[in-house]
MARSE-805275 format. One record per atom (N, C-alpha, C): x, y, z. Coordinates in steps of 0.05 Angstrom, whole numbers, plus 32768, in hexadecimal, padded with zeros to 4 digits. Layout:
XYZ ...
! end
This chain:
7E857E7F7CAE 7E967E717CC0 7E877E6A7CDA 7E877E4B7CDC 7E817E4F7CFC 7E8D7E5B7D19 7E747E527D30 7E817E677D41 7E997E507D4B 7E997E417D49 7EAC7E257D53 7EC97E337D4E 7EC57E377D28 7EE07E3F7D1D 7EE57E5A7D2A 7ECE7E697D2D 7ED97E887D2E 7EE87E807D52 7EDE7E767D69 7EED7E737D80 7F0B7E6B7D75 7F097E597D73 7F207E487D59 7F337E567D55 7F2F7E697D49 7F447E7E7D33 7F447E997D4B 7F357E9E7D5A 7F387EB87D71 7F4B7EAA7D7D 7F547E927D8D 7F607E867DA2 7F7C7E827D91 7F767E7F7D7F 7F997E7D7D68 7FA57E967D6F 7F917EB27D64 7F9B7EC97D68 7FA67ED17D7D 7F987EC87D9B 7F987ED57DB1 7FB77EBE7DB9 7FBA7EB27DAC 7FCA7EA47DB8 7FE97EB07DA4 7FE17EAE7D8F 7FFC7EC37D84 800A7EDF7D88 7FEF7EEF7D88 7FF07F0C7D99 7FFD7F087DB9 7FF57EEE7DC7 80067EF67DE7 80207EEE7DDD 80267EDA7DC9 80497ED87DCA 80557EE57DBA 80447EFF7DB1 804F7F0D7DA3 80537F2D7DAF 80477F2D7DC5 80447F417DE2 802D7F597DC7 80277F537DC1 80107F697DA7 7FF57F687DB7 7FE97F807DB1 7FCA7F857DC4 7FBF7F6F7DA9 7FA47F6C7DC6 7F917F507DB8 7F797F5A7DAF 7F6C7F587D96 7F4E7F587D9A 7F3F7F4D7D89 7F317F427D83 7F217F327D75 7F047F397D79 7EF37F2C7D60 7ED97F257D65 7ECA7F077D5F 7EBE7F057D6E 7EAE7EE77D67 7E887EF57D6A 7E7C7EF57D56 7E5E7EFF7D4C 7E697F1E7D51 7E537F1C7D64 7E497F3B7D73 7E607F3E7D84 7E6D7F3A7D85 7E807F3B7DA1 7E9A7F3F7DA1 7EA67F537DA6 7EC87F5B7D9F 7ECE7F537DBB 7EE87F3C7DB6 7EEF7F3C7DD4 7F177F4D7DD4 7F1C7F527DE3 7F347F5F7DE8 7F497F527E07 7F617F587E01 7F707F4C7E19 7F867F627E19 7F957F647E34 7FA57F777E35 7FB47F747E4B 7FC77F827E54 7FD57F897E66 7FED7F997E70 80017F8B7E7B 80187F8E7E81 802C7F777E91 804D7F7B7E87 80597F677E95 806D7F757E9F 806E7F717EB9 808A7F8A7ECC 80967F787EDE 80B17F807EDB 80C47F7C7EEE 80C87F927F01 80C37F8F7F1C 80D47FA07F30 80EA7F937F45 80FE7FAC7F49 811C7FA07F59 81137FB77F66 811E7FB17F8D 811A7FC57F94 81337FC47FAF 81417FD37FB6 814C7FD97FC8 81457FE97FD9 81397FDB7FF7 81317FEF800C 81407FF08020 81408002802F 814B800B804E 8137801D8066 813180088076 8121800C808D 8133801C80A0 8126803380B0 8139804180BF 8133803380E1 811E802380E0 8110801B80FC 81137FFD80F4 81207FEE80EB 811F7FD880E3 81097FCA80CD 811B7FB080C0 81167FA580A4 80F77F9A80AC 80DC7FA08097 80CB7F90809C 80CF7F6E808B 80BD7F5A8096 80C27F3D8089 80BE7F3F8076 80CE7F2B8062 80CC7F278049 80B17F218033 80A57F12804A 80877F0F8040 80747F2A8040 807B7F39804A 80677F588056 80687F5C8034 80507F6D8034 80427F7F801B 80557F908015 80577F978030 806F7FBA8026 808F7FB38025 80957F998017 80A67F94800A 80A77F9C7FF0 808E7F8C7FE7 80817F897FC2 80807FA57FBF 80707FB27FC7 80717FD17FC1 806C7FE57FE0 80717FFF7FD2 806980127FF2 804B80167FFF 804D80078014 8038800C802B 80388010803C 802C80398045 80338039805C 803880358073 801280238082 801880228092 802A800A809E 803B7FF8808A 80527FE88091 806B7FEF8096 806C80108092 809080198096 8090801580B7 80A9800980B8 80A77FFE80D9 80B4801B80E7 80A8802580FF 80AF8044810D 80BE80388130 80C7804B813C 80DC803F8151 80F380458153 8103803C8162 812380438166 813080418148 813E804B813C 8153804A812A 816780328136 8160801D811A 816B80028123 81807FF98113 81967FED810E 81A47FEC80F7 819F7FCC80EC 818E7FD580D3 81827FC180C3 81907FCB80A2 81937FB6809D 81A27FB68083 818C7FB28070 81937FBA805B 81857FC08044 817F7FAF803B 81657FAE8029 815A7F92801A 81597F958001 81587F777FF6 81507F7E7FD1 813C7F667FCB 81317F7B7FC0 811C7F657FBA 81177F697F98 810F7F527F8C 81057F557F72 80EB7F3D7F67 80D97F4B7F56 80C07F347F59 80B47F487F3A 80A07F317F26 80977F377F17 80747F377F21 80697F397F3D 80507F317F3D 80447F4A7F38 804C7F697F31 80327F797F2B 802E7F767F10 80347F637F03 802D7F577EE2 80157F577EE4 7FFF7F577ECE 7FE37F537ECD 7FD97F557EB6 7FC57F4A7EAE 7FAF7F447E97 7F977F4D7E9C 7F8A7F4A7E82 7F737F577E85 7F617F437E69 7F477F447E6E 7F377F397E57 7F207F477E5A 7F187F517E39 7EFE7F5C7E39 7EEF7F557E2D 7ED47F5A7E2B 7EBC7F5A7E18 7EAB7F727E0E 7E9F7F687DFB 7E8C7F837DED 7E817F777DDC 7E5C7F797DE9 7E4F7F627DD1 7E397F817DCA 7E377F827DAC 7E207F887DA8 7E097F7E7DA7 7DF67F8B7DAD 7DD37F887DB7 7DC47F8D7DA2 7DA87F807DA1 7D957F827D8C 7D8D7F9F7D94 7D8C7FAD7DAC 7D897FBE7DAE 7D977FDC7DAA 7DAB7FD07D9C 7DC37FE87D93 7DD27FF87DAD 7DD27FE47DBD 7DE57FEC7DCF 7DF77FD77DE0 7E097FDE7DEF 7E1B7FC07DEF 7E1B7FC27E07 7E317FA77E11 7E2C7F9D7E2F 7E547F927E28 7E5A7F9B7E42 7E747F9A7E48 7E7C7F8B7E5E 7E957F7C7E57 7EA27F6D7E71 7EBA7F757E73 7ECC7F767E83 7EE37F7E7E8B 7EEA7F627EA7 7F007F547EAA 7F087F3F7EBF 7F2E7F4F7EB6 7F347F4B7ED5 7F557F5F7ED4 7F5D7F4C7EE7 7F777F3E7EE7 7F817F347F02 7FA07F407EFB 7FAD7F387F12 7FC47F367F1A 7FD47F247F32 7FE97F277F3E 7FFA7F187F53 7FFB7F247F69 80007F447F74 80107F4C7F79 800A7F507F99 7FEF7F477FAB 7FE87F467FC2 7FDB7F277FC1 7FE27F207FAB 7FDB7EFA7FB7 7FE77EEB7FC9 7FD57ED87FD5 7FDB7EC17FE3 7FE87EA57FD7 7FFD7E9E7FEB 800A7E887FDE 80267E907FC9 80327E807FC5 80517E807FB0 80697E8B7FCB 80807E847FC5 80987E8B7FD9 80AE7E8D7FC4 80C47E9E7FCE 80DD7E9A7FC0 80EE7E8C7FC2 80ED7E767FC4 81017E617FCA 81067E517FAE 80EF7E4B7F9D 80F97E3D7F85 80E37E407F71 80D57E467F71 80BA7E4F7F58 80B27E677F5C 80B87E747F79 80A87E8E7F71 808D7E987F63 807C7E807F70 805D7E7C7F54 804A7E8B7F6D 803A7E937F67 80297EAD7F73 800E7EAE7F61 7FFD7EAF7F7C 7FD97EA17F6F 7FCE7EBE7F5B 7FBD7EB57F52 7FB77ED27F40 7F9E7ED97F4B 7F9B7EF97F58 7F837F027F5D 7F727F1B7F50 7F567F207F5A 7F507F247F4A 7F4E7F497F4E 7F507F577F37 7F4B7F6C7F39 7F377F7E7F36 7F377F7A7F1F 7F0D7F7E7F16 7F007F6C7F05 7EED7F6F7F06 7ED57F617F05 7EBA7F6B7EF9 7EAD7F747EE2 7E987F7F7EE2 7E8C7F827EC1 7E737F8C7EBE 7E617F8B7EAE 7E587FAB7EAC 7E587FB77E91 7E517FCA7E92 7E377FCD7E7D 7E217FE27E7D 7E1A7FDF7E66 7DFD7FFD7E6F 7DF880057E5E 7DEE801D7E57 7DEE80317E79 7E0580357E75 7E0E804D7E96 7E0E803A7EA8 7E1280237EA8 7E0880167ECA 7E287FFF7EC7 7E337FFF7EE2 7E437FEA7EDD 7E437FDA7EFA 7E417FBF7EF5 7E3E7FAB7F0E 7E577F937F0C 7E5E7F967F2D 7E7D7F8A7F29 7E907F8F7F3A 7EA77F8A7F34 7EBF7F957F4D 7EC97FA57F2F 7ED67FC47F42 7EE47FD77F3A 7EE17FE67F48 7EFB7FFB7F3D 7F09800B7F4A 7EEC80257F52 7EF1802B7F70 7EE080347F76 7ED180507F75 7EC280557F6B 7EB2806E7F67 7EBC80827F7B 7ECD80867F8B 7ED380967F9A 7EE980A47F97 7EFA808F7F88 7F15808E7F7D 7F1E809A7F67 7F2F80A77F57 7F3380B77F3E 7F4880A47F37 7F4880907F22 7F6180867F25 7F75808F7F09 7F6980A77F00 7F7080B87EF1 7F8580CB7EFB 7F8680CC7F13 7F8D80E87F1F 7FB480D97F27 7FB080BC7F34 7FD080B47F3C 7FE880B67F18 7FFA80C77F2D 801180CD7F21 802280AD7F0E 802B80B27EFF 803D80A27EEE 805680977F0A 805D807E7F11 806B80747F21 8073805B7F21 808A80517F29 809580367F22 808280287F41 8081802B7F54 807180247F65 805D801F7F68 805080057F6E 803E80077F64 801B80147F64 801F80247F83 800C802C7F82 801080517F7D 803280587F8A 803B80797F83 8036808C7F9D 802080957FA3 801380AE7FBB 800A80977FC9 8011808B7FD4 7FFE806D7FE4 7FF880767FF7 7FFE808D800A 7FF28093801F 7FE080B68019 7FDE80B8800A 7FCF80D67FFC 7FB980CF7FE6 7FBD80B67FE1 7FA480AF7FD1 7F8A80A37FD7 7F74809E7FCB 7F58808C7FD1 7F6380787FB8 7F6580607FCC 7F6680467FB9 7F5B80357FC2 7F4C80227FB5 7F2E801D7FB6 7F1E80037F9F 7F267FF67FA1 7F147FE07F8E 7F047FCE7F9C 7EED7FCA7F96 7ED07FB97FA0 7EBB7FB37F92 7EB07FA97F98 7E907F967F89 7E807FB87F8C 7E6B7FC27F7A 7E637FD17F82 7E4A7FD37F60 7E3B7FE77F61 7E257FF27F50 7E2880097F4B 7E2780117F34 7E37802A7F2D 7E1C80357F13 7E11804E7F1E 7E0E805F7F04 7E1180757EF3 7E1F807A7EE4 7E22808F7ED2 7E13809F7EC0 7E1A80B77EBD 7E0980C67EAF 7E0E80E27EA3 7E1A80EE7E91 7E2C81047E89 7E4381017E9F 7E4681177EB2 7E68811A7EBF 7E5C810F7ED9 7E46810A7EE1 7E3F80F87EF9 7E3F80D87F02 7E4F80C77F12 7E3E80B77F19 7E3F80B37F35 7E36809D7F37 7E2A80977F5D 7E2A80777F5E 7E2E806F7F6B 7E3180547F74 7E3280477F90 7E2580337F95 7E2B80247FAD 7E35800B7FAD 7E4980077FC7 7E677FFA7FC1 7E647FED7FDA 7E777FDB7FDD 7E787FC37FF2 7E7C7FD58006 7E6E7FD3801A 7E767FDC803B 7E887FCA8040 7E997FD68059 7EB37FBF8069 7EBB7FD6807C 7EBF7FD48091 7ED17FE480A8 7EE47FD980BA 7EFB7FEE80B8 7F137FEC80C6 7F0E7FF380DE 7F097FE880F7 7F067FF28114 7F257FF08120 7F2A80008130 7F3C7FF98148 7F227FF2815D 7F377FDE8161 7F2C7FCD817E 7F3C7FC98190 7F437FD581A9 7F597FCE81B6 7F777FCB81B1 7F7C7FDB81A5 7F9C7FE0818D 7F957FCD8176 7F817FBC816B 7F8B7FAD8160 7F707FB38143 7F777FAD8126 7F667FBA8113 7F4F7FA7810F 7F367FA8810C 7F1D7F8A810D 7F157F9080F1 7F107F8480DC 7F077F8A80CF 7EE47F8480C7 7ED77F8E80C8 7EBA7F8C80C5 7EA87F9180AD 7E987F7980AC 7E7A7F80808F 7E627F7B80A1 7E597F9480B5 7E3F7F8880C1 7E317FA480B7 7E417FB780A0 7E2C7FC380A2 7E0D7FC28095 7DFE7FCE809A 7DE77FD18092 7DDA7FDF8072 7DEB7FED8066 7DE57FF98052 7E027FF48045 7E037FFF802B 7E1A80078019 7E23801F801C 7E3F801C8017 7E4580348015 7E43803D7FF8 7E3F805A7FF9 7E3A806B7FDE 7E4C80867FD9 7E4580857FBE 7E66809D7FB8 7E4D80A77FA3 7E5D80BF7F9A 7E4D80CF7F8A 7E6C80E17F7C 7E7080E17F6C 7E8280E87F5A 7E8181097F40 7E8581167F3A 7E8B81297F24 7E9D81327F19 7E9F81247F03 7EBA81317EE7 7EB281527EE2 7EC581597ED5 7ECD81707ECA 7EEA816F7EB6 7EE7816C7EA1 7EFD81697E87 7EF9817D7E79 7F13818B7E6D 7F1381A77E6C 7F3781A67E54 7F3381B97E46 7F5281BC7E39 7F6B81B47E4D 7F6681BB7E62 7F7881BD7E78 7F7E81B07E88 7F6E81997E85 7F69817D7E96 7F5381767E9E 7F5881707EBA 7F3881647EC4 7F3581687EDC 7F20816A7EEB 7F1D81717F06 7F0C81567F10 7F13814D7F1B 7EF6812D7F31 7EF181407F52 7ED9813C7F52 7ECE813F7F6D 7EC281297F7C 7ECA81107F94 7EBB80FC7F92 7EB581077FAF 7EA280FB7FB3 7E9280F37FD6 7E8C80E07FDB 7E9480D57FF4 7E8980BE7FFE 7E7780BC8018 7E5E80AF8017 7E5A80AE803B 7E4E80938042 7E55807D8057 7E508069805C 7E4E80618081 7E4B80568081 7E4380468099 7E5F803380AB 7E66803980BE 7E7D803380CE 7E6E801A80E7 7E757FFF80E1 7E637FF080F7 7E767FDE8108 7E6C7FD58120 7E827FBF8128 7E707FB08146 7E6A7F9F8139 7E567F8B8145 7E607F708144 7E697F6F8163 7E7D7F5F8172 7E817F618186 7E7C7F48818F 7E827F4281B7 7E687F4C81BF 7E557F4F81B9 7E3F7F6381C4 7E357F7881BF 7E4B7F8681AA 7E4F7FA081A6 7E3A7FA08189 7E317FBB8189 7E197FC3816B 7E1A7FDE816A 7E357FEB8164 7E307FFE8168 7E38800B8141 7E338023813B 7E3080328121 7E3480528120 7E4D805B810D 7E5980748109 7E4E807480F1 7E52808F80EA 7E4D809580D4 7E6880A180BE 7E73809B80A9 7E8880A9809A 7E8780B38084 7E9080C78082 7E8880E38064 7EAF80F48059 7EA580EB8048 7EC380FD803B 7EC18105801B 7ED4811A8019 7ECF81298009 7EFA81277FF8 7EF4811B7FDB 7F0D81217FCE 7F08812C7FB3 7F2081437FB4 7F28814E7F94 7F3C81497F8E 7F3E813F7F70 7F5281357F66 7F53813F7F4B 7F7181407F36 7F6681457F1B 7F8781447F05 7F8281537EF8 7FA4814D7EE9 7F9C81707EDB 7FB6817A7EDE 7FB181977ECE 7FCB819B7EB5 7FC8819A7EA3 7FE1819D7E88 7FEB81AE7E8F 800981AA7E84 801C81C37E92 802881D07E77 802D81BD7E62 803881C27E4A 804781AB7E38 803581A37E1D 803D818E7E11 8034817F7E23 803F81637E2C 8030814A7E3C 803A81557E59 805481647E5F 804C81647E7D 8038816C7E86 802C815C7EAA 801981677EAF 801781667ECE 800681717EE6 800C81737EFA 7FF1815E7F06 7FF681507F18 7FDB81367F1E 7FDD81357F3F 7FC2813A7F4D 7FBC81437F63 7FA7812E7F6E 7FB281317F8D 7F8D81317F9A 7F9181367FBA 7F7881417FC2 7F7181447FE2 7F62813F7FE6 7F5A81228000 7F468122800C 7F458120802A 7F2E81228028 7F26812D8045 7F0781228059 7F108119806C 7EF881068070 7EF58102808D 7EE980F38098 7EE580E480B1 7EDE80C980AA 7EEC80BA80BA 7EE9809F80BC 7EEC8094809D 7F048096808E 7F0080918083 7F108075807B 7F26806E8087 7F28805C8089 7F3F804B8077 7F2E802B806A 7F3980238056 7F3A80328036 7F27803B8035 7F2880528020 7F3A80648015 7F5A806C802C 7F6980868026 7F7C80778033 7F9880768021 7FB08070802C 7FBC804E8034 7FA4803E8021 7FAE80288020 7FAB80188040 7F9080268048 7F938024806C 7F9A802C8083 7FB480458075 7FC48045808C 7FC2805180A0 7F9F805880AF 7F91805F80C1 7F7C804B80C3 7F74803D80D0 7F53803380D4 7F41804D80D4 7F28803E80CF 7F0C805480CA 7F09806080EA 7F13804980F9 7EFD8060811D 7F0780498132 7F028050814A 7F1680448160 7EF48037816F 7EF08024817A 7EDB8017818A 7EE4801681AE 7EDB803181B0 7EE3802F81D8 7EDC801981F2 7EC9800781E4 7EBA7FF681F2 7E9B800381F6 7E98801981EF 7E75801C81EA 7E6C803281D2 7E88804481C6 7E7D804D81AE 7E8E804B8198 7E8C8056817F 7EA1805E8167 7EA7806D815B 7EBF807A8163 7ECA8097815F 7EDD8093813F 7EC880A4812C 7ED680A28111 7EEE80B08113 7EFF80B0810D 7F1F80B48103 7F1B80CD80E8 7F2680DD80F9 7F2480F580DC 7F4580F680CE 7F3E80FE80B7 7F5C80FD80AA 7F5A8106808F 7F768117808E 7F7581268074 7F95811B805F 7F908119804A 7FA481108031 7FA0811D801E 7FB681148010 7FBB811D7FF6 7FD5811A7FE2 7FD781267FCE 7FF3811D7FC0 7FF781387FAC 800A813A7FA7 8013814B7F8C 802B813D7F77 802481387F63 8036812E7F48 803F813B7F33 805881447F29 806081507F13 806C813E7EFE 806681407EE9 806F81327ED4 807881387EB7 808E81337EB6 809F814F7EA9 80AC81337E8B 80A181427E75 80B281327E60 80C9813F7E51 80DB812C7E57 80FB813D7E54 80FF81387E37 80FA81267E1E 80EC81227E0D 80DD810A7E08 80D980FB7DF0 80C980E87DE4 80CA80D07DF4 80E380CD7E00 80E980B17E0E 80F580BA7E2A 80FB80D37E3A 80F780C97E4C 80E680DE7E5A 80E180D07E73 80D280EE7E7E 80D180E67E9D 80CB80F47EAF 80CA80F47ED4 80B680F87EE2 80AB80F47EF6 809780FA7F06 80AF80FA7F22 809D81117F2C 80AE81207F3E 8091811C7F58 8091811B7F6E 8077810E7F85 807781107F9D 806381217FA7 806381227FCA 805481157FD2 804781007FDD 802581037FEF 802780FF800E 801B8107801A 800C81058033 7FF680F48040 7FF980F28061 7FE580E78064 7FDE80F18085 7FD78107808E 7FCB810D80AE 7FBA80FB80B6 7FB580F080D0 7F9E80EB80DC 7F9280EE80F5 7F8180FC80FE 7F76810D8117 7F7080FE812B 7F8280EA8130 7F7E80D7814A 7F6680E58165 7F6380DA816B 7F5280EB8190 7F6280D981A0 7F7080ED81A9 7F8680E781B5 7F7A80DA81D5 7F5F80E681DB 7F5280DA81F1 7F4680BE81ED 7F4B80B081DB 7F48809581D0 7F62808281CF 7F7F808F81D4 7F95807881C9 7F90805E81E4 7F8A806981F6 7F8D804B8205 7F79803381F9 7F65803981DF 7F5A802981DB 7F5F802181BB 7F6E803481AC 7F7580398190 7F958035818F 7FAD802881AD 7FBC802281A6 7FD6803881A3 7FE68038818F 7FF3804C8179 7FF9804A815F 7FD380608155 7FD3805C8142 7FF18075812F 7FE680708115 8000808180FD 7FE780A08104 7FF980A9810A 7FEA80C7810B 7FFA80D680EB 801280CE80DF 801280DA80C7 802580CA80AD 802680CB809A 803780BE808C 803D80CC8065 805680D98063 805880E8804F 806D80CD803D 807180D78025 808780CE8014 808A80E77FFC 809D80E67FF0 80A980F77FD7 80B980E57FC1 80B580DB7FB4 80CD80D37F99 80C680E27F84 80DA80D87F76 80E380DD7F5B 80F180CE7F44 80E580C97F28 80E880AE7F15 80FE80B97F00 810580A97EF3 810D80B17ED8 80FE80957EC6 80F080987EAD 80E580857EA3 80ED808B7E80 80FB80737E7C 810080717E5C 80F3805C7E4E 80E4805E7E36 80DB80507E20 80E280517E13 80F5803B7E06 8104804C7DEC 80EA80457DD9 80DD802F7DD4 80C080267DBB 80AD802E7DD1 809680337DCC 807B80377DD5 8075801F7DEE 806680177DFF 8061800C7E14 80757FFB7E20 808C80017E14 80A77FF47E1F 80AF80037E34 80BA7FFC7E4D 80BC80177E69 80D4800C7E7C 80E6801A7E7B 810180117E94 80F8802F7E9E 8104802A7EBF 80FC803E7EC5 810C80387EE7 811680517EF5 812280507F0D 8117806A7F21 810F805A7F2F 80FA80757F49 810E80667F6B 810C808B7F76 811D808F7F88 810180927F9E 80FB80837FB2 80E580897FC6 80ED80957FDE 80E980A17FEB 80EE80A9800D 80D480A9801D 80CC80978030 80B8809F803F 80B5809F805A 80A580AA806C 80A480B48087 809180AA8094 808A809880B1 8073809480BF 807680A280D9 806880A580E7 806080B580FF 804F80A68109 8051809E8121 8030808D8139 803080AA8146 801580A28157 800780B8816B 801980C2817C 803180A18182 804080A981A5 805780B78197 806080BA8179 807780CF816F 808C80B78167 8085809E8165 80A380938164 809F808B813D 80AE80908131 80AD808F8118 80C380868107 80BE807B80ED 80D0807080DF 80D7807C80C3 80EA807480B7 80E9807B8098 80EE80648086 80ED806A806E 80F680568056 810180658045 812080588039 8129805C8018 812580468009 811D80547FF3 811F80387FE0 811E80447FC6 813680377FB4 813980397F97 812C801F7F8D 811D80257F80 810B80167F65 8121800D7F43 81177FF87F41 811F7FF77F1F 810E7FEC7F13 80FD7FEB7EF9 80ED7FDC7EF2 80F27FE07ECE 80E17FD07EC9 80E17FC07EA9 80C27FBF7EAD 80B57FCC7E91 80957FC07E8F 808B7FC27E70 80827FB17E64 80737FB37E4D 805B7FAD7E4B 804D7FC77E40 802F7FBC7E42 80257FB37E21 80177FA37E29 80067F967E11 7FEB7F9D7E0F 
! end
């Protein structure tokens, strides 16, 4: 068969398999290619205790801390929102080599922090990109989720990110090498400054930042140890000045009995920034002649309990401190000095990757000067993955 026909007859397949929602995979020569995903609906009803943020804000689509609005208790009525953009696809590759070893692609997008689309009559929303990358004997070059990150460790959640202020979440262009339970990598630099209350974001630094990582998988689960240390810069208006930032997270999942299991992490750092909590601290405050890194500590705890075959719960605290220098707010503003949440899901499948599912959220912000807000919000969602 030619390769004409074999594209030919893969693109028939790939095209029957998506309207048939069935996982994809084919080969053409050397080369198995694969496609995958998921398609979700979420409905969400929130209630701001400091008043409603805009419709357009992020921390509509899902929970982000530092958007819970904090302040007088205002009487803002409740919102509902519903949107299918954390839908997403995936396409892969896997070619074998004359050399008996292969070379891998992976390209992932989704909707769900894109630019562009409104709800008024199409609701169409640009597709961006998620990863990106090439792997092939221990080395992988590309955008992905970042070597610092365990993304093994976040709990089962209708939300889309779950511990958003207790986690390291993290995707970037970076060089990654592996090697038994080790790897190490260097990853896009970028820094969050406060500048005068207000956040700058910066790429002047000088080096990459680097992580250095260790598994541990065991009957009992798994343990991750990552580290990070990079370079904090902000060169502007005159200014050339350079911190330094180092942190340290453990994360892991421990079996409790049958599939329940308990899924963790704490980290702990200075200046660490965009790296922990979705932002919801900048890396370091710029006084007008130096840069005082921002220390701060997080984390999360997850239980996940199967009540049987089809349904089961995740039960969830996380945290998020951050060690303001309080001899800095006239120049750092009022930053979130803390931000916790707790829910709890019920999730049914009645067939295999089929998922309805209803999560109850509560969450809490705190600034430096004490004035703080909360959030309720009941979740509903629909998801099938392919």
């Amino acid at each position: 068969m030619t390769t004409r026909k074999l594209i030919t007859k893969t693109l028939v397949a790939a095209a029957v398999c998506a309207a048939t929602s069935s996982a994809y995979a084919a080969n053409i020569g050397d080369t198995s290619v694969s496609y995958g995903g998921y398609v979700k609906l979420d409905a969400m009803w929130s209630d701001f205790s400091a008043g409603t943020i805009s419709g357009d804000s992020i921390g509509r689509d899902f929970y982000v801390p530092s958007t819970t609005p904090v302040g007088d208790d205002a009487d803002s009525d409740a919102v509902f929102d519903m949107h299918a953009r954390q839908s997403r696809f995936n396409f892969g590759t896997s070619t074998k080599l004359d050399n008996g070893k292969s070379v891998n692609t992976k390209i992932e997008l989704d909707f769900i922090a894109s630019i562009g689309g409104n709800e008024r009559v199409t609701n169409s929303y640009s597709p961006r990109i998620r990863q990106a990358y090439i792997t092939y004997d221990g080395w992988l070059f590309g955008q992905a989720w970042s070597n610092f990150q365990n993304v093994g460790a976040l709990p089962e959640t209708l939300d889309f990110v779950g511990p958003a202020e207790g986690t390291v979440f993290n995707r970037q262009a970076q060089i990654r090498y592996s090697t038994g339970n080790w790897s190490f990598s260097l990853e896009n630099p970028e820094s969050t400054i406060t500048v005068n209350g207000a956040r700058v974001e910066t790429d002047d630094a000088g080096i990459p930042d680097f992580t250095a990582r260790y598994n541990h998988k065991a009957d009992w689960g798994e343990v991750v140890v990552t580290a990070l240390a990079r370079q904090l810069t902000y060169k502007q208006g005159g200014a050339d000045e350079t911190t330094s930032s180092f942190g340290v997270s453990v994360s892991g999942k421990f079996n409790v009995s049958g599939k329940n299991n308990i899924k963790f992490m704490v980290t702990q750092g200075s200046g660490l920034g965009r790296y922990v909590g979705l932002n919801v601290a900048h890396g370091a405050v710029y006084d007008g002649s130096n840069i005082d890194a921002i220390d701060s500590t997080s984390g999360f705890i997850g239980y996940q309990h199967h009540w049987n075959e089809q349904f089961r719960s995740t039960f969830l605290y996380s945290f998020f401190e951050a060690d303001n220098n309080t001899d800095l707010l006239a120049f750092s503003g009022n930053p979130t000095e803390s931000s916790m949440s707790y829910s709890a899901n019920l999730l049914y499948s009645p067939v295999k990757k089929l998922t309805f599912g209803v999560e109850y959220k509560h969450a809490e912000r705190e600034t430096e000067s004490g004035a703080d807000g909360d959030l309720d919000r009941l979740q509903f969602s629909a998801k099938y993955a392919f």
